[in-house]
C-alpha positions, 0 to 999 in steps of 0.5 A: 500500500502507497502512503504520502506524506506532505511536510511543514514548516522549515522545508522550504527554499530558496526556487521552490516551486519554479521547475514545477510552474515552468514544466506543467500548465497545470502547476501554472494555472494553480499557481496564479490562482494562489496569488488571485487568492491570497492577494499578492505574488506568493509565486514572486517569492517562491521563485526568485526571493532570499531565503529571509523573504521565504520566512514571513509569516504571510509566506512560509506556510502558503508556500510550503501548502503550495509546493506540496500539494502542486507536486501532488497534483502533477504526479501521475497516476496519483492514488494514495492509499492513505496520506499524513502530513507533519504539523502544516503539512496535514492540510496539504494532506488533506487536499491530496486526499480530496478532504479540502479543496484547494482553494480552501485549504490554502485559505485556512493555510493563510490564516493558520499562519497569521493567527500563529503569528498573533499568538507568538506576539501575544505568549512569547514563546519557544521550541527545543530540540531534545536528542537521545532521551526516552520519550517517557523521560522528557514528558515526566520531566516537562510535568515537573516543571512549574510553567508551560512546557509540554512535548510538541514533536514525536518526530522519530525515535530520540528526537523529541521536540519540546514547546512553551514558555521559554522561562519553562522550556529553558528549565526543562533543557537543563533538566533533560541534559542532567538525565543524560540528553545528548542535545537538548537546544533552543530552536531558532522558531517563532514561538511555542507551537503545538503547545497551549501557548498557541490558544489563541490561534486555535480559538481563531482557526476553530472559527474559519475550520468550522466554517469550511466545507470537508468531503469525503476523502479517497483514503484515509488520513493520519492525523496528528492528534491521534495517529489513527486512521479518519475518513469521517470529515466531522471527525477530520475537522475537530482534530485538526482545530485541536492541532495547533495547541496538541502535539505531532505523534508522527513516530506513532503516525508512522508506526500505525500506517506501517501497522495497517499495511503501508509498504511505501512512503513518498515525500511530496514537497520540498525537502527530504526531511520526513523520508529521513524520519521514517527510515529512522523509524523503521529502517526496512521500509521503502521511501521515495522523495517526489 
């Protein structure tokens, strides 16, 4: 069985996209109907801006939704058996797997970006990377810490990410290094995402979420919030409106998919960070980057 797996934020760069609108007319037609939609040239920036342009707030996730789910649209013969996507990520799943169209999806994109932004500005905030310590440990850890830190990232076997208030989050680095971490950094990120830092955002998108039209997929979706397979569009929409303050179970996403009889994954986007993780996980099965 085919999975495809759609990446977050932090894959993109510098061209993305370009080689995709010069070799397909339908990449084109979809690209300039994201700029009609988000009311400025988001492809400007793609192609032919700095890496720093590619961090703006109004442009990193679009962009990153964008190449993904045009890369998806131009593959032939493009029939998942079920599909995930890594924080971000899962919206682009979510189009590729006919939950969300795409004018919706890059929609909600647009304002999850903006309303995560206002949520950093309003809870400053922090992540950090966390190597080498057993997933159990670091969550008992962050319990015992008086403030908001709270495992954000289960990206793979020893590589756990932590999210919250950086006082908190601080505290807690110093602590899993004691237990024997071998790195536990402050990550250069705007704030404490999938932690409830992030409430306001959620509040925010809960609203345009419950407004917007989910269908009936062609295949299942692993969802970060349960790392369980979800066809029920109902379903589908309340685990992503919990998404932003609920940590990324990508490990246990990864293991259930290969549990339920996915033989294959292939990255569809920019970067080749989730094939990295998956191999990580389990190192017999077969990836593919797009």
């Amino acid at each position: 069985m085919k999975a495809y797996i759609f990446p977050g934020q932090g894959a993109q760069f510098p061209g993305m996209g370009k080689d995709l609108n010069e070799k397909s007319n339908l990449a084109k037609e979809l690209f300039e109907r994201a700029n009609e939609i988000l009311g400025f040239k988001i492809t400007e920036i793609m192609f032919n801006g700095t890496s720093e342009e590619l961090k703006q707030t109004n442009v990193t996730q679009p962009a990153v939704f964008l190449h993904s789910v045009i890369l998806a649209k131009t593959i032939v013969n493009f029939k998942p058996d079920m599909v995930a996507g890594h924080s971000l990520g899962e919206f682009s799943a979510l189009v590729a797997n006919g939950s969300l169209s795409f004018e919706d999806g890059l929609k909600l994109v647009s304002k999850r970006a903006l309303a995560m932004q206002k949520a950093c500005e309003i809870n400053p905030s922090t992540m950090a990377a966390v190597l080498n310590l057993e997933d159990k440990i670091v969550e008992e850890i962050c319990a015992s810490i008086n403030g908001i830190v709270v495992a954000a990232n289960y990206n793979c076997p020893g590589q756990l990410v932590i999210s919250g208030a950086y006082d908190a989050v601080e505290l807690a680095c110093e602590k899993m290094r004691e237990a024997g971490a071998k790195r536990a950094l402050i990550l250069p990120v705007g704030g404490g995402f999938h932690s409830p830092m992030m409430e306001p955002a959620r509040e925010e998108l809960a609203k345009a979420i419950e407004e917007t039209i989910f269908l009936n997929p062609i295949c299942p979706v692993y969802q970060n919030v349960t790392a369980q397979a979800v066809t029920n569009p109902d379903t589908i929409k309340q685990n992503l409106i919990i998404q932003l303050t609920a940590p990324v179970k990508w490990t246990q996403s990864i293991q259930q998919m290969i549990s339920d009889g996915a033989t294959s994954f292939t990255e569809v986007g920019p970067g080749k960070v989730l094939v990295g993780l998956v191999n990580k996980i389990n190192k017999d099965i077969e990836t593919i980057s797009a």
